[in-house]
C-alpha positions, 0 to 999 in steps of 0.5 A, spaced: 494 397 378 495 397 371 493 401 366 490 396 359 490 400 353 484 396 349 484 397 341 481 403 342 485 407 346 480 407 353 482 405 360 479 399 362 477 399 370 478 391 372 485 392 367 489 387 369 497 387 372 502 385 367 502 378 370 495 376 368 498 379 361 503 375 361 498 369 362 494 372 357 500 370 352 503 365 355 499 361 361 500 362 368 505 358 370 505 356 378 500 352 378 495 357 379 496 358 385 494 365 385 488 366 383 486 359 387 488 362 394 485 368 392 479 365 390 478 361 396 480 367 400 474 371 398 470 366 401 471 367 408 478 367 412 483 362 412 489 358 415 493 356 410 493 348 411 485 350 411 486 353 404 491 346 403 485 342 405 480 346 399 484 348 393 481 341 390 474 346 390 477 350 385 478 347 378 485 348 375 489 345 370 495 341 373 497 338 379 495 341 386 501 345 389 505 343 395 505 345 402 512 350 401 509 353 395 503 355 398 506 359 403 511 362 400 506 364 396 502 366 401 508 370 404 509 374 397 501 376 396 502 378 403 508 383 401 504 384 395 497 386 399 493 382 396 492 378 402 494 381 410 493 375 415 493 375 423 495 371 429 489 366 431 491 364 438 483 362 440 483 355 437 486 350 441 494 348 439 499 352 435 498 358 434 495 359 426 496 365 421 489 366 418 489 370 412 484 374 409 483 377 401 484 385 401 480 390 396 486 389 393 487 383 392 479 383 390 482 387 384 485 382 382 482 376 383 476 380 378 482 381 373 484 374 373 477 372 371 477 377 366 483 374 363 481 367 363 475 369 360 479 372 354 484 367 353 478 362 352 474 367 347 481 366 343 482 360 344 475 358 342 477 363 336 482 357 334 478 352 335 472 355 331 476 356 325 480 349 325 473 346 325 472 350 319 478 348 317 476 341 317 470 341 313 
């Protein structure tokens, strides 16, 4: 995990990845894709058609995100070891891999939160001073 150097020089447990920093200074791209598939994992285990079906459960800015993104995605946190997945050969039809979040992938899901977090405080700085601006 990435080291996140605060204006006093500590070191911040829950630092995020260079990435959620890149949010923090110009958004997240892709549909937030990430922290969604991440959050939802950390529900429960799931196929990703499931995770298809439940992404209206978390809110996000933008259109929800096509099946081939989503498991391109899913493929790339795979590699990453933010999710690990198995076969699921017990339910009736195909075969299905069924995802699940991994301690790593529960690190970020926490930096992800703290990022969105931080970019509202500064975005709700903005507004609070336009407002004065106003008056």
């Amino acid at each position: 995990m990435a080291v996140n150097r605060t204006a006093g020089g500590g070191k911040n447990h829950h630092s995020p990845p260079a990435d959620v920093e890149t949010y923090m200074r110009e958004g997240p791209g892709k549909r937030f894709m990430e922290p969604r598939i991440l959050f939802l994992l950390s529900r429960g285990p799931a196929h990703g058609y499931e995770l298809l079906g439940r992404m209206e459960e978390v809110p996000m800015p933008g259109p929800l995100p096509d099946t081939g993104a989503v498991y391109r995605k899913l493929r790339k946190m795979e590699e990453d070891g933010l999710v690990v997945s198995t076969w699921d050969e017990h339910d009736r039809g195909p075969r299905k891999r069924v995802y699940s979040i991994t301690a790593r992938g529960s690190e970020r899901l926490a930096a992800w939160a703290e990022a969105m977090r931080r970019r509202i405080e500064v975005l709700q700085g903005f507004l609070d001073l336009y407002a004065k601006g106003i008056d």
